[in-house]
C-alpha positions in Angstrom: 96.5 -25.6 114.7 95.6 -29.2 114.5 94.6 -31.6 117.4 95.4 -35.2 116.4 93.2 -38.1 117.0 94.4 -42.0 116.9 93.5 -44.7 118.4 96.6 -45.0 120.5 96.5 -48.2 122.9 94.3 -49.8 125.3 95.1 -51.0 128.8 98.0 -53.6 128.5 100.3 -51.0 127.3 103.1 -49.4 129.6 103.8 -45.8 130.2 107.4 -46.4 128.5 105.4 -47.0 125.1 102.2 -44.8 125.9 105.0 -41.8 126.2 106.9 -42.2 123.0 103.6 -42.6 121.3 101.5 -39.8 122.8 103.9 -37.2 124.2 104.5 -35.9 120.7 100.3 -35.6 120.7 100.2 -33.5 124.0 103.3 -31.1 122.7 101.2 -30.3 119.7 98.4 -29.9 121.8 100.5 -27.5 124.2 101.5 -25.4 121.1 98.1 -24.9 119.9 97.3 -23.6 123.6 100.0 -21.0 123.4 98.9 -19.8 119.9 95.3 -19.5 120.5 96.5 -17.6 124.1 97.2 -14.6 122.2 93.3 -14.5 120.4 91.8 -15.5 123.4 93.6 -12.9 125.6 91.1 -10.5 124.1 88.4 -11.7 125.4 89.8 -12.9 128.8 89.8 -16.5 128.5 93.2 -18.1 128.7 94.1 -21.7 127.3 95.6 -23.8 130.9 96.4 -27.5 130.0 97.5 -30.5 132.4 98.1 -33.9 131.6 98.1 -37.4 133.7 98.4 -41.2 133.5 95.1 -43.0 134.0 94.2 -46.3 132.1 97.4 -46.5 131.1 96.9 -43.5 129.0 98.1 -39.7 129.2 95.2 -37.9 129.4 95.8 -33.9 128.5 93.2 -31.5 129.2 92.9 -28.1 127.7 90.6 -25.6 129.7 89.5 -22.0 129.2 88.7 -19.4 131.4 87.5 -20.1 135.4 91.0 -18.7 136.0 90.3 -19.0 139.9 89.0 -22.8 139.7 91.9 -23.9 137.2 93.1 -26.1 139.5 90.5 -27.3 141.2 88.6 -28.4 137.7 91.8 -30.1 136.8 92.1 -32.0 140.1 88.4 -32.7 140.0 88.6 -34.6 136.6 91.5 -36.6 137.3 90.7 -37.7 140.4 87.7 -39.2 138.5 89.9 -40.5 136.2 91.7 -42.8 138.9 88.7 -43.4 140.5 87.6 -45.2 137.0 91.2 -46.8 136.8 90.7 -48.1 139.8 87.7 -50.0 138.9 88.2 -50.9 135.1 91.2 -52.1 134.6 91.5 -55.4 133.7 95.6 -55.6 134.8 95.3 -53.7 138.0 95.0 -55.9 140.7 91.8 -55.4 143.3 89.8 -53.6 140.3 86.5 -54.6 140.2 87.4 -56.1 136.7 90.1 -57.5 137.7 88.2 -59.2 140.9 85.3 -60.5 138.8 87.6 -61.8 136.5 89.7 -63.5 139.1 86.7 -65.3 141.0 84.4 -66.7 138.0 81.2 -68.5 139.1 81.0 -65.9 142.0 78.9 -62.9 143.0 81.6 -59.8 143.3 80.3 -56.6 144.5 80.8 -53.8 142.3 80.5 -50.2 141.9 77.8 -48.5 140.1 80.1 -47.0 137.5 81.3 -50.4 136.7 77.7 -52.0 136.7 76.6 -49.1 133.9 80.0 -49.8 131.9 79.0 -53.3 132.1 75.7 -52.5 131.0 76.9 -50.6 127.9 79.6 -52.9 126.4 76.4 -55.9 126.9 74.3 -53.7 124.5 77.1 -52.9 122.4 77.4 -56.4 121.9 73.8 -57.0 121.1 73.3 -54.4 118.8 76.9 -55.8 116.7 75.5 -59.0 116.7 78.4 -59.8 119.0 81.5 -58.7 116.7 82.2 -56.1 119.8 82.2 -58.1 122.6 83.1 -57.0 126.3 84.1 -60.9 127.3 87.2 -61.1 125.1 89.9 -61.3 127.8 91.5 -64.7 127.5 91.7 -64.2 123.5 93.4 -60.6 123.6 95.4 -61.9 126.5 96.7 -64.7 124.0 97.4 -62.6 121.0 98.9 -59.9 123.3 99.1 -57.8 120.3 100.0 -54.6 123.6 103.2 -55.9 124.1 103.9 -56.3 120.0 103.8 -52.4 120.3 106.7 -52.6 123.2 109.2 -54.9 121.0 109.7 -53.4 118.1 106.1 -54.7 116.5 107.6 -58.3 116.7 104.6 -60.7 117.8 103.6 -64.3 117.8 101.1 -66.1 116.1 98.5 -68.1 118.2 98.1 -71.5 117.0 94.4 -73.0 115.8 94.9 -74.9 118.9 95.3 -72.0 121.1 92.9 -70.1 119.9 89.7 -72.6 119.1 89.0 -73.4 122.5 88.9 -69.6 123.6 85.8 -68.9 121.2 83.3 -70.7 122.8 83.8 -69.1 125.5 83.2 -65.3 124.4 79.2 -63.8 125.1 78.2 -61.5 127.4 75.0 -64.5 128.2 78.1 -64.8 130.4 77.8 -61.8 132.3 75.1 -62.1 135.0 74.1 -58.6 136.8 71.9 -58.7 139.6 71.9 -55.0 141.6 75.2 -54.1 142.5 77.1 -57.5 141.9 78.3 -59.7 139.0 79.4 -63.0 138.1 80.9 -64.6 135.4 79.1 -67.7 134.7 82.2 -68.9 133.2 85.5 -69.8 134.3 87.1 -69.8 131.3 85.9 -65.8 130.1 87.2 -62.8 131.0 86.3 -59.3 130.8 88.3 -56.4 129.1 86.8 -52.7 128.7 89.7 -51.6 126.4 87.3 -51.2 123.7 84.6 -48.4 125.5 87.1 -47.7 128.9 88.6 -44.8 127.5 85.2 -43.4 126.2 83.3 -44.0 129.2 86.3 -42.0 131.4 86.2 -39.2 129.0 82.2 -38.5 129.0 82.4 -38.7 132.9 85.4 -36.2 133.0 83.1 -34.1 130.2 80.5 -34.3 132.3 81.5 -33.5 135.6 83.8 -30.3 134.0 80.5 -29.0 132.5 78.9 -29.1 136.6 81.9 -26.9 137.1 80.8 -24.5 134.8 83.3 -25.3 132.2 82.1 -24.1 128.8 84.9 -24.5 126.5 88.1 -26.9 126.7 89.3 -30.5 124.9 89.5 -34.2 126.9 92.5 -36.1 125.0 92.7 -39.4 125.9 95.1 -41.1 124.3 93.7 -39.9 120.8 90.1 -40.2 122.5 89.6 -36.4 121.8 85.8 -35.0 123.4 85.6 -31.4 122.8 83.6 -29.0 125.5 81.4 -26.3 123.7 83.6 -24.0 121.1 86.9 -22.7 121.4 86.6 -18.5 123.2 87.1 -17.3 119.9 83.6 -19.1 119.3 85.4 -21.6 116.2 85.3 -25.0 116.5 88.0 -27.2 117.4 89.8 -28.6 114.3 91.0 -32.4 115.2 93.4 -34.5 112.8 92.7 -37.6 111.2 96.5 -39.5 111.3 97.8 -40.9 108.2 98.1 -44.4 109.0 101.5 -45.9 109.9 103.4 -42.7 108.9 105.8 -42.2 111.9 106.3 -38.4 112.2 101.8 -38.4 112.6 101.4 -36.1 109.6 97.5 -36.0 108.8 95.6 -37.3 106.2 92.5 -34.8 107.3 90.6 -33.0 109.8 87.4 -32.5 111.2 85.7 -29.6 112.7 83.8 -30.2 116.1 81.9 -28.0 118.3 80.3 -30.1 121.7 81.6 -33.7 120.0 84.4 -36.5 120.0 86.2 -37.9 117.8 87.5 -41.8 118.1 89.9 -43.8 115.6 90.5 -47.4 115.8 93.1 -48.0 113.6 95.8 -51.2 112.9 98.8 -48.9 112.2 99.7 -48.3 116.7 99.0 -51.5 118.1 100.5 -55.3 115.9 102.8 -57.0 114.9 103.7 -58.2 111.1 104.1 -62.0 110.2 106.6 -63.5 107.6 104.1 -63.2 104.4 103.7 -59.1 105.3 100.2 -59.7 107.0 99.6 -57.0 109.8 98.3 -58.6 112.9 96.5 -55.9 115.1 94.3 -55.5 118.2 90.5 -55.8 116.4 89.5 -59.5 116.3 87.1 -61.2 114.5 85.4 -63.3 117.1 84.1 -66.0 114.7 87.7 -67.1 113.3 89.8 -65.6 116.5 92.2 -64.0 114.2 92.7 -60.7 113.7 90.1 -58.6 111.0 91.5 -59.0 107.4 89.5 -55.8 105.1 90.3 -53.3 103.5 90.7 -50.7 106.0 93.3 -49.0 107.9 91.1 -46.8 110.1 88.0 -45.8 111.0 87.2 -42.4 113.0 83.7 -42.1 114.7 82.3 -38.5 115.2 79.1 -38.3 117.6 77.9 -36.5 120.8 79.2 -39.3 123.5 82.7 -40.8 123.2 81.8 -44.3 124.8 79.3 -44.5 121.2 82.2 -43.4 119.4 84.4 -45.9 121.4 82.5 -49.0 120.7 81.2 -48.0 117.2 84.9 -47.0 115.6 86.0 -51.0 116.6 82.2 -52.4 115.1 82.6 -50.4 112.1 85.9 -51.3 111.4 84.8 -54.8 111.6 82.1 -54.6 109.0 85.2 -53.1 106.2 84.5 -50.0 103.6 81.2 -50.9 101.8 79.6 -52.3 104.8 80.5 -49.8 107.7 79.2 -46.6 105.8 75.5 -48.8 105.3 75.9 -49.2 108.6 77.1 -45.6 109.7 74.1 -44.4 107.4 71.6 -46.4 109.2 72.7 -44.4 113.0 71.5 -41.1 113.8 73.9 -38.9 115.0 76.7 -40.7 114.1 79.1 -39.5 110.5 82.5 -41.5 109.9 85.8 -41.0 107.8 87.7 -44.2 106.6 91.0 -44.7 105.6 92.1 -47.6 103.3 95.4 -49.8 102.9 96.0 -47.1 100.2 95.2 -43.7 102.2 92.4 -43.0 100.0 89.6 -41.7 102.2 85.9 -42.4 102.2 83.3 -40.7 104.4 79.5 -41.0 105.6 77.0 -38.6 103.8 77.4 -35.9 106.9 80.9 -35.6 106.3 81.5 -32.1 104.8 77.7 -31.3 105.3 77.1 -31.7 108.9 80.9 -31.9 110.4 83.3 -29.4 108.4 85.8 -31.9 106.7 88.9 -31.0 104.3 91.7 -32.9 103.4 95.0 -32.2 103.6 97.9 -32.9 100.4 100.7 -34.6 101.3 
């Protein structure tokens, strides 16, 4: 049975559209619980799966064995999943996000989790050259390609007018750290960690479940899919690649992942089409303010920590086909699958070497 990975939605989007969209993912993700019950019984490790709400995401968790800490392990890992909701979101009002971005040219006192997010989306941005870039706020704000998803993929174009003055004013120079507080040197920039948020969450959750003794389960959030260890049965977990834009999720392929994740940033969940048939989606190129024209559908990251694989599947998908495997070759680690306008896949050189890969007819 397949787990299914896409690159669902950041944090503008509602529960109303994050539950038609992911709800089929967690009822998939149930079944393969109850199949695998019946192998696993065997050896005395049964599947138990609980899902929440956090970053504006369901987040389902599938755990094995600990039967007498179940419920504390689940409670444990979402309550760090609000406490990181709390803090990150850009939309929720008294997050530290939201406060730094609300008092520009002022020192805001942080928490340390939000200082080392911080820290990573800067580096991200230094090591893209800044085509990932943390300070994007006001220009995803005015493409609002979220609420696109909401209405029936019916969006607006930004005009040159709108949109020009915004890109001078994206750079995390902007960003000044100094111990526990920030400042945005800048009032016209703004912060939004939809692009490594969900990765970030899913490591800590990872990592705390492991201090728990956890030795086998699977962190979904919102097609953000970390794996914990093998499955009982000692198999890897076999996650789906979605075929873009087909709307009953069939899969295109799957991967095989033991101790990994698995991240997709695709254009096929989150835009809006214009007149001429152009797809207008959530990736930005930051030198023209417009969404990223290539020849890509999607790109899916596979690596060891899922905030890599949450900032690398959006810089990859940037750089288009030719470019983003060069680039994927040069990491260590680090093994992609991309999907083209036309379905037809391409893959890094680990791809059926290092990370079991097959693709599945239509």
């Amino acid at each position: 049975m397949l787990y299914r990975t896409n690159r669902m939605f950041r944090t503008e989007v509602s529960m109303k559209t994050a539950l038609k969209k992911i709800v089929p993912l967690s009822l998939i993700a149930l079944t393969a619980a109850q199949v695998l019950c019946s192998c696993a019984s065997a050896q005395k490790s049964e599947p138990y799966q609980k899902s929440g709400f956090y970053f504006d995401t369901i987040i389902n968790l599938t755990l094995y064995g600990q039967d007498g800490q179940k419920e504390s392990n689940f409670d444990g890992a979402f309550a760090l999943a609000q406490k990181y909701d709390n803090l990150l979101s850009m939309q929720k009002e008294g997050s530290d996000i939201n406060r730094i971005n609300a008092n520009p040219k002022s020192w805001v006192e942080v928490d340390p989790a939000t200082i080392e997010v911080l820290k990573d989306g800067i580096r991200y941005s230094q090591e893209s050259s800044g085509s990932f870039d943390i300070t994007v706020g006001k220009l995803s704000s005015l493409w609002n390609i979220s609420d696109a998803a909401e209405n029936d993929h019916k969006g607006q174009i930004p005009s040159q007018d709108q949109i020009r003055p915004l890109l001078s004013h994206i750079g995390c120079d902007k960003i000044k750290i100094d111990g526990n507080k920030v400042m945005l040197d800048d009032d016209q920039t703004a912060i939004d960690l939809g692009g490594i948020g969900k990765g970030y969450i899913a490591d800590k959750m990872k990592e705390y479940l492991l201090s728990q003794g956890v030795k086998s389960g699977l962190i979904n959030l919102g097609g953000n899919v970390l794996v914990i260890g093998q499955k009982p049965d000692k198999t890897d977990f076999e996650i789906g690649i979605q075929k873009p834009f087909d709307q009953d999720g069939d899969v295109l392929a799957s991967v095989k992942l033991n101790d990994q994740t698995a991240v997709t940033s695709g254009i096929y969940q989150r835009y809006f089409k214009g007149e001429d048939g152009t797809i207008y989606h959530h990736m930005l190129n930051l030198k023209s303010g417009y969404p990223e024209q290539n020849d890509l559908s999607s790109v899916t990251i596979i690596c060891k920590e899922s905030t890599e694989a949450d900032a690398l599947s959006t810089i990859t998908y940037l750089k288009g086909k030719d470019e983003g495997i060069k680039f994927i070759e040069s990491l260590d680690g680090v093994e992609a699958v991309f999907i083209d306008r036309d379905n037809h896949i391409s893959y890094s050189s680990g791809i059926g070497k290092k990370i079991p890969f097959r693709e599945i007819s239509q």
